[in-house]
C-alpha positions as CSV (number, residue, x, y, z in Angstrom):
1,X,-50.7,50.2,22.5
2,X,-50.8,52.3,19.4
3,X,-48.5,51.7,16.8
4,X,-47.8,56.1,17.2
5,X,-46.6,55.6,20.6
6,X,-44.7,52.4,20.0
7,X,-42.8,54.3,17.4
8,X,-41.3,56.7,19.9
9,X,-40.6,53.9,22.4
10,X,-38.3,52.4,20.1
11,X,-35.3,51.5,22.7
12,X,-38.1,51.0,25.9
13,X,-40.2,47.6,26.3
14,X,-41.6,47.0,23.0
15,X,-45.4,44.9,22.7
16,X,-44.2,43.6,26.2
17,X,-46.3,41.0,28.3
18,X,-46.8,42.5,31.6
19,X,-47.1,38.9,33.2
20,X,-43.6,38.2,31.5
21,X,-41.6,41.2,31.9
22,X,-42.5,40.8,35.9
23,X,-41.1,37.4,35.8
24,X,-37.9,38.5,34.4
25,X,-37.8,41.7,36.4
26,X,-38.5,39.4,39.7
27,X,-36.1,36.7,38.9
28,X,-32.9,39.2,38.2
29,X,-33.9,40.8,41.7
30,X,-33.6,37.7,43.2
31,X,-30.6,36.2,41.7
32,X,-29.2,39.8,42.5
33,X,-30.3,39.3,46.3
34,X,-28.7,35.8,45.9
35,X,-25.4,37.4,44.6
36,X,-25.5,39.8,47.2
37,X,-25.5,37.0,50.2
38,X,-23.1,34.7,48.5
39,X,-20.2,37.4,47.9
40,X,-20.6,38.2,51.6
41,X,-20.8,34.3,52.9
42,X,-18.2,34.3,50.7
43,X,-16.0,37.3,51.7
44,X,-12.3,37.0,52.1
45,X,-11.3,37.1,55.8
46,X,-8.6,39.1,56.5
47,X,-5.9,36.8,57.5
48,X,-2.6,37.3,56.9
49,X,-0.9,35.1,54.5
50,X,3.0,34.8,54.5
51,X,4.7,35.8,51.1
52,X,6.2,32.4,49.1
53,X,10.2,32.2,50.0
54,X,11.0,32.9,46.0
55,X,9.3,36.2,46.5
56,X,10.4,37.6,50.0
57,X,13.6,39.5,50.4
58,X,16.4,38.6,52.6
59,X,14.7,40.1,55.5
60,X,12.1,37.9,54.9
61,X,9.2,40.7,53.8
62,X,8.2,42.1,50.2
63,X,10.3,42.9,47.8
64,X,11.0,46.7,47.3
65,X,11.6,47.8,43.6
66,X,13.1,51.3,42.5
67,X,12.7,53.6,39.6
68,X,16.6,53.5,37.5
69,X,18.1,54.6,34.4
70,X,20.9,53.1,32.3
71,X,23.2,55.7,32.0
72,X,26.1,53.9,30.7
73,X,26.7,50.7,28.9
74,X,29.7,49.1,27.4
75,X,31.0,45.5,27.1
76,X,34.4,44.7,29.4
77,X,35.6,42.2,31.8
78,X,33.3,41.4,34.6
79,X,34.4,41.2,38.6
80,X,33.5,44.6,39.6
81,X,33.3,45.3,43.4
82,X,30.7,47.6,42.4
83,X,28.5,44.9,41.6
84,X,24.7,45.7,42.9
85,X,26.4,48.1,45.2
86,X,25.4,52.1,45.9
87,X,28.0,54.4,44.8
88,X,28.3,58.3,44.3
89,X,30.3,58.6,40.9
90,X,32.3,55.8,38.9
91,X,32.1,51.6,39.7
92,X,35.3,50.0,41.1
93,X,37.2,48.9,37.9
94,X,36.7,45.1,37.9
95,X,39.6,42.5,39.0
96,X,41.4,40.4,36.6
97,X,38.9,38.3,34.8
98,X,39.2,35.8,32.8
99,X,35.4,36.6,30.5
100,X,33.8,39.7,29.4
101,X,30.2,40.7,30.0
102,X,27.6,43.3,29.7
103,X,28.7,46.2,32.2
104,X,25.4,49.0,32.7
105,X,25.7,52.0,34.9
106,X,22.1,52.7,36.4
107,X,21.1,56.0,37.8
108,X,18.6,55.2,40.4
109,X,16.0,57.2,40.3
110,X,13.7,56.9,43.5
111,X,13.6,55.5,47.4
112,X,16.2,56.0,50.0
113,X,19.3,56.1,47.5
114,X,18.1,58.6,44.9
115,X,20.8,60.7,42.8
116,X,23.3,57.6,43.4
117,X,24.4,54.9,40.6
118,X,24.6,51.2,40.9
119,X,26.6,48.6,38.6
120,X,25.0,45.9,36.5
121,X,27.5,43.4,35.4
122,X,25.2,40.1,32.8
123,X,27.1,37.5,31.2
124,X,24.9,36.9,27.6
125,X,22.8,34.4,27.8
126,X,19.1,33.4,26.8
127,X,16.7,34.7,29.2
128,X,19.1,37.8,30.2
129,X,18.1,41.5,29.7
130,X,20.0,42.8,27.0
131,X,20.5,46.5,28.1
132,X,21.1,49.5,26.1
133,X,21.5,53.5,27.3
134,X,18.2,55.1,28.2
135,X,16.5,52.2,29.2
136,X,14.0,52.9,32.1
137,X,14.3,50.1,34.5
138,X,12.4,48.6,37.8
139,X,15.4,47.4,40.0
140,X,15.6,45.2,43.4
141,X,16.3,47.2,46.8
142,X,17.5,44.4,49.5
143,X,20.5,44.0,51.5
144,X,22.9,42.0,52.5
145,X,23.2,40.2,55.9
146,X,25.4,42.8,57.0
147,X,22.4,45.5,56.2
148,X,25.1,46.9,52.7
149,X,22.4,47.7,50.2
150,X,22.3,45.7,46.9
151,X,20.3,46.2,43.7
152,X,19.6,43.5,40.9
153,X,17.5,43.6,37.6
154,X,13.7,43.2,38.2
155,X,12.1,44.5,34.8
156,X,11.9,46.7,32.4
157,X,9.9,49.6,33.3
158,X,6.7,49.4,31.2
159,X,4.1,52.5,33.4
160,X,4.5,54.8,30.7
161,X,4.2,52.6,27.5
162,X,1.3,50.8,28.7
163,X,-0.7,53.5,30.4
164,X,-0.5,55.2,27.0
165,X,-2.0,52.3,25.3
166,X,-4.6,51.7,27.5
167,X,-5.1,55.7,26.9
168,X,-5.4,54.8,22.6
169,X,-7.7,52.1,23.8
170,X,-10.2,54.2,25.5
171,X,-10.4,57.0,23.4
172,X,-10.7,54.7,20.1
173,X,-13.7,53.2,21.8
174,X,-15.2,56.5,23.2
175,X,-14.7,58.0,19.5
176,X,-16.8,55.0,17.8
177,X,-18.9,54.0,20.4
178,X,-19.6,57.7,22.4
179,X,-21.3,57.3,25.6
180,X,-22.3,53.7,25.3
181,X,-18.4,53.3,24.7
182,X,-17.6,55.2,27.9
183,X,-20.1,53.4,29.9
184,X,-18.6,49.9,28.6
185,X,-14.8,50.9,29.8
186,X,-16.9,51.8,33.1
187,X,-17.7,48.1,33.3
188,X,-14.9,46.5,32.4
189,X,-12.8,49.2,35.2
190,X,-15.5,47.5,37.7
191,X,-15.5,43.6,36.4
192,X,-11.4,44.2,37.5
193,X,-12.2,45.5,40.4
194,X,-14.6,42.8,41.0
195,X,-11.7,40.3,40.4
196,X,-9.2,42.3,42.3
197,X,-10.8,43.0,45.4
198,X,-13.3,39.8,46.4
199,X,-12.7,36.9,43.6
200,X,-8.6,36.6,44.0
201,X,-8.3,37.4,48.0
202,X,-11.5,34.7,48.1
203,X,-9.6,31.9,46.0
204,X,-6.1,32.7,48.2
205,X,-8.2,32.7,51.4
206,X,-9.2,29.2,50.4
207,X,-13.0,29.7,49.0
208,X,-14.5,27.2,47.0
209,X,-13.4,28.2,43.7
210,X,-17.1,27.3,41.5
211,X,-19.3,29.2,43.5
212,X,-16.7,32.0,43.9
213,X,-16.3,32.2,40.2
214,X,-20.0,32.1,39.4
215,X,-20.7,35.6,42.1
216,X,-17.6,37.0,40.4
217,X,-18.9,36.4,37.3
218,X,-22.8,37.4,37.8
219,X,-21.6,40.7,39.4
220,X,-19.7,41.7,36.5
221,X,-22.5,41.2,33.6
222,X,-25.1,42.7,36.2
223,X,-22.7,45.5,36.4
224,X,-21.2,45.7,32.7
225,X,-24.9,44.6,30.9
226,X,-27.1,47.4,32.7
227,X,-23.7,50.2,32.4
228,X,-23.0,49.6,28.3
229,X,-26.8,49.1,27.0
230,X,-29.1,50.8,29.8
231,X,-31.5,49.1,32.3
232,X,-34.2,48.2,30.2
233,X,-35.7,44.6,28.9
234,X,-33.7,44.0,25.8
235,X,-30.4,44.2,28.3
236,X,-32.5,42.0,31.2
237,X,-33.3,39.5,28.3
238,X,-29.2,39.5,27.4
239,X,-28.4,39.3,31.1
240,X,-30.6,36.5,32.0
241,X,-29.6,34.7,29.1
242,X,-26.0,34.9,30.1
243,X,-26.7,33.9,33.7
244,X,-28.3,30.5,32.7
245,X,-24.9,30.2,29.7
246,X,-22.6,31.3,32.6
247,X,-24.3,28.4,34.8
248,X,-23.9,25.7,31.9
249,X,-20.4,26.9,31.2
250,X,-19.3,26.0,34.7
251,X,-21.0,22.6,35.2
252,X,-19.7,21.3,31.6
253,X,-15.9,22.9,33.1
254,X,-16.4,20.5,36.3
255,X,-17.7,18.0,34.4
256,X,-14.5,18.4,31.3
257,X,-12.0,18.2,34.5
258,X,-13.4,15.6,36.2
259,X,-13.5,13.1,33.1
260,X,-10.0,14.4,31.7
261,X,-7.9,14.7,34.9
262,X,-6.1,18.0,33.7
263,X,-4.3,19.2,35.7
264,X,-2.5,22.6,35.4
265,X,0.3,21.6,36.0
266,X,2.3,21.9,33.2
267,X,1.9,25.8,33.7
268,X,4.9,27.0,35.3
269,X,3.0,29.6,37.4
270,X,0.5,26.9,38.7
271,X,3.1,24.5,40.0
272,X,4.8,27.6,42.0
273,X,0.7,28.5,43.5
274,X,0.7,24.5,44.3
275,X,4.4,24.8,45.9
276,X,3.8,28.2,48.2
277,X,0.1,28.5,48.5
278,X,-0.9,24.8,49.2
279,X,-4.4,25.7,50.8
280,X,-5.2,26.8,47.0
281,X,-7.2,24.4,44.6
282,X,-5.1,24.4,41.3
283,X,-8.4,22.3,39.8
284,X,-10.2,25.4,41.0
285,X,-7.9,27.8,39.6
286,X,-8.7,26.3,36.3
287,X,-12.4,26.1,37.0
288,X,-12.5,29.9,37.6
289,X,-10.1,30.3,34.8
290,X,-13.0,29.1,32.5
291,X,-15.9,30.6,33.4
292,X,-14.9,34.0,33.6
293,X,-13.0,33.0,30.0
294,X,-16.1,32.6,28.8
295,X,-18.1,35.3,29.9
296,X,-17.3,38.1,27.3
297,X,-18.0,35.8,24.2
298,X,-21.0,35.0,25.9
299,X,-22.3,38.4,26.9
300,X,-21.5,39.5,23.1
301,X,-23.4,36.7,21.6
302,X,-26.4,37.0,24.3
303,X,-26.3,41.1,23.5
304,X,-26.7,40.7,20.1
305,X,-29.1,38.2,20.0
306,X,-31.5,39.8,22.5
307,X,-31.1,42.9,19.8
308,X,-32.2,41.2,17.1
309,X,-35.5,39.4,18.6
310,X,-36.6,43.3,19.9
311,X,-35.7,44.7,16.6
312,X,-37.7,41.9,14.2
313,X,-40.7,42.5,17.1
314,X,-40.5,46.1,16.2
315,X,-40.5,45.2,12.4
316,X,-43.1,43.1,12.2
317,X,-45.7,43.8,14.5
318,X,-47.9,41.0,13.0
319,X,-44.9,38.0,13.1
320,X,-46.1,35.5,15.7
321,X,-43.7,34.6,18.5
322,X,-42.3,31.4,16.3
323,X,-41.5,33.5,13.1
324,X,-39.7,35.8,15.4
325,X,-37.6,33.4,17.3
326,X,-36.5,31.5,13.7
327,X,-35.6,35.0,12.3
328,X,-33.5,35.3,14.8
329,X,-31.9,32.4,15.2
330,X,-30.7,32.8,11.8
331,X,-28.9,36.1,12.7
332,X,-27.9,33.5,15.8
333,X,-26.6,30.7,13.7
334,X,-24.4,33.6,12.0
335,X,-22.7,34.4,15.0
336,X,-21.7,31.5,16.6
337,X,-20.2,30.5,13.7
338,X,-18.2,33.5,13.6
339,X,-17.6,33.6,17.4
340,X,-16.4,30.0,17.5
341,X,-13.9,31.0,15.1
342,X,-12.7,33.9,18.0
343,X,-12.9,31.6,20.9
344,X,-10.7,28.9,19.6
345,X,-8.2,31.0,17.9
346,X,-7.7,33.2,20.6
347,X,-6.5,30.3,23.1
348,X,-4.6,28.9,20.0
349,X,-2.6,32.0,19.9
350,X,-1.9,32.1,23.2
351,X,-0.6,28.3,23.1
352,X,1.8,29.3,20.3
353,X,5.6,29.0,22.3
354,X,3.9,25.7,23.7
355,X,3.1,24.2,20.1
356,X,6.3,25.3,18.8
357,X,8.1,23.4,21.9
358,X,6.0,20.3,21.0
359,X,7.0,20.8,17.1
360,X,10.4,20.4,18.1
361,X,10.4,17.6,20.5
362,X,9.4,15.0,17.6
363,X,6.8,13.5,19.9
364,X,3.7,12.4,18.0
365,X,0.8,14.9,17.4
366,X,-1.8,12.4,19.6
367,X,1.0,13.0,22.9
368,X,0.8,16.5,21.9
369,X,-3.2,17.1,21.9
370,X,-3.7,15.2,24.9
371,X,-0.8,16.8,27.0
372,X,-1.8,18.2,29.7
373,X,-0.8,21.9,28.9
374,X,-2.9,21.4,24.9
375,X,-5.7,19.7,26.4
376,X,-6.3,22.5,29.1
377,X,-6.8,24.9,25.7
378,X,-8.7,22.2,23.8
379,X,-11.1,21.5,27.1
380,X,-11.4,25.8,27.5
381,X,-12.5,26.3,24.1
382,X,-15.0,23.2,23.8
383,X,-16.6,24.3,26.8
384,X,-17.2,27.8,26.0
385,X,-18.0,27.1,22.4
386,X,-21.0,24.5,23.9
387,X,-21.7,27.5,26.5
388,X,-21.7,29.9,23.5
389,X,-24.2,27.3,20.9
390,X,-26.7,26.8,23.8
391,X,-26.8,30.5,24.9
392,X,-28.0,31.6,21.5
393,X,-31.4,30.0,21.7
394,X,-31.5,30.2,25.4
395,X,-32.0,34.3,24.8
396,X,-33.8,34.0,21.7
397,X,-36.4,32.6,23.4
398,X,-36.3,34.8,26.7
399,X,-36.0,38.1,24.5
400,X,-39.1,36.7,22.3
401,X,-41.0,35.9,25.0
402,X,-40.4,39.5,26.2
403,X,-41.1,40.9,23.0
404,X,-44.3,39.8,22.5
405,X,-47.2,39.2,24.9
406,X,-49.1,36.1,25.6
407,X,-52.5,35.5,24.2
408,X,-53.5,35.0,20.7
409,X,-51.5,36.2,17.2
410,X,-50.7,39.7,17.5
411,X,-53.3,41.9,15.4
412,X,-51.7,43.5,12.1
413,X,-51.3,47.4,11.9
414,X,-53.8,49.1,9.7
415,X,-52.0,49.5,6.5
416,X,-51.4,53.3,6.5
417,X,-49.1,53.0,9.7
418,X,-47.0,50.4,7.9
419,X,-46.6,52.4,4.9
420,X,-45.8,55.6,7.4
421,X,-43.4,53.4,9.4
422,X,-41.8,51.9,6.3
């Protein structure tokens, strides 16, 4: 291959052993044929599963929520009739009552009782809505045994807000990143759809959560690696690089459960799955919990890495496969410094209310660490930072390999392409 042509090739397969870059190539085909038959042994069947009491209406099916308005808000004495009730015009005014409260007039705005109000009467409190004029709302349609209508609080409204920063989001990355930006928000739109519609209906139907987790997760780096950076061997390098992390990250997650007995449930919302959904593996849960945790910091460091072993190839056409691979662990070593950094903070700052709790309860900082809810944080980010360390040579190595044929010391450039290159 002349060094002219290699030149112009700069994003294809660069000084590539043939023998090598079949291996890879036949490998990722078959895992991907592997993938393919596990997510359908796997498949969710379509049984019907009954909705958890807490989260059925009175007529026993799912709850239906409303668009609504406050219109009106002042403080006065509660005991309205009005109370959660449909009316035209103006609330009842409220009987004699011996404490004020929070009194909001809500317009509702959509399903069968559109154009009429309904009365909101909270007592202040921690944990109540505190509502002001204008707010947009998401209210509770039910009724009453006798079939009267009622409305309570369910949320604020939040469509509008959010959609428009998920809007800044993509455009920010599309501005910086152009098409390979695009083609990333692509893949992340498919990894949720992954999660959506097979690896959450799987995990209620009952699927063993590991192997459900590990499909889930190789179908979103086949589909988000290939759709940022392009089907070529510098992203097959990444890929299979993340696949063997990906595999490491979920044994050491079985293996960090087994010895610790976390768990879960000192998370509110895994006690409720254990209460309504009891055919659901809360140790599972957490399983699946970290390895798809894991996989962005992994695909970031295995992306990078796999860059930098094509790039110094590219550079130094005379560097054997060794100098390569130490170059680039350097750039490596960088990294997972800098990522473990990411990792660990992030799942600090998401444990912050739970520290602050712990601050105040004056139990000792040991109880604290190795509480349940701390050690499920401190288990998460020691396994993906081990997952992270070991998938940093794991790709070196596969992307040098790639790189660089087999057979001898590579031959140096005459010294006029060097100087031309340079």
């Amino acid at each position: 291959m002349d060094d002219h042509h290699h030149h112009h090739h700069h994003d294809g397969p660069i000084e590539i052993g043939a023998t090598a870059a079949k291996v890879v190539i036949g490998l990722l085909i078959a895992i991907g044929v592997l993938i393919v038959g596990a997510a359908i042994w796997l498949w969710p069947s379509s049984q019907h599963i009954d909705i958890p009491l807490p989260m059925q209406n009175a007529g026993g099916g799912a709850v239906q929520t409303e668009a609504g308005t406050v219109v009106y808000q002042d403080v006065g004495p509660c005991g309205s009739s009005s109370q959660g009730k449909v009316f035209l015009d103006r609330p009842e005014p409220p009987r004699t009552s011996g404490y004020n409260c929070q009194r909001s007039v809500i317009a509702i705005e959509s399903g069968p009782h559109k154009g009429s109000h309904t009365l909101f009467e909270v007592a202040p409190g921690p944990g109540q809505p505190d509502l002001a004029a204008g707010d947009k709302l998401r209210v509770i349609r039910q009724a009453d045994p006798s079939g009267v209508p009622l409305y309570s609080f369910e949320d604020y409204a939040r469509g509008l807000p959010l959609t428009l920063i998920a809007l800044a989001f993509v455009v920010v990355v599309v501005a910086v990143a152009r098409w390979r930006g695009l083609r990333a928000v692509l893949g992340l739109g498919l990894a949720f759809a992954v999660l959506v519609v097979f690896m959450l209906p799987a995990l209620l139907d009952g699927k063993p959560a590991i192997p459900v987790a590990l499909v889930a997760g190789a179908a979103i780096l086949y589909a988000v690696l290939y759709l940022a950076h392009g089907v070529n061997l510098r992203t097959s390098s990444a890929l299979l690089g993340t696949l063997t992390s990906m595999l490491v990250a979920a044994l050491l997650s079985w293996v960090a459960l087994k010895i610790t007995h976390l768990t879960g449930f000192s998370e509110e919302q895994n006690t409720n799955v254990a209460t309504y959904l009891q055919h659901v593996s809360i140790t599972g849960l957490l399983l699946a919990g970290f390895i798809i945790g894991s996989l962005g910091v992994l695909n970031d460091v295995t992306i990078t890495q796999a860059s930098a072993a094509f790039e110094l190839a590219a550079l130094d056409r005379s560097a054997s496969r060794r100098e390569i691979f130490t170059a680039a662990m350097r750039v490596g070593r960088d990294h997972i410094a800098s990522t473990v950094y990411t990792l660990v903070l992030a799942y600090a700052g998401g444990a912050l209310p739970l520290l602050l709790l712990f601050s105040v309860a004056g139990r000792s900082f040991r109880d604290v660490l190795t509480g349940d809810a701390v050690g499920i944080e401190i288990a998460r980010s020691c396994v993906g930072g081990i997952a992270l360390a070991l998938s940093v040579p794991l790709t070196t190595a596969i992307a040098v390999v790639l790189a660089r044929p087999f057979g001898g010391r590579p031959t140096p450039p005459p010294r006029h392409a060097r100087h031309a290159r340079a």
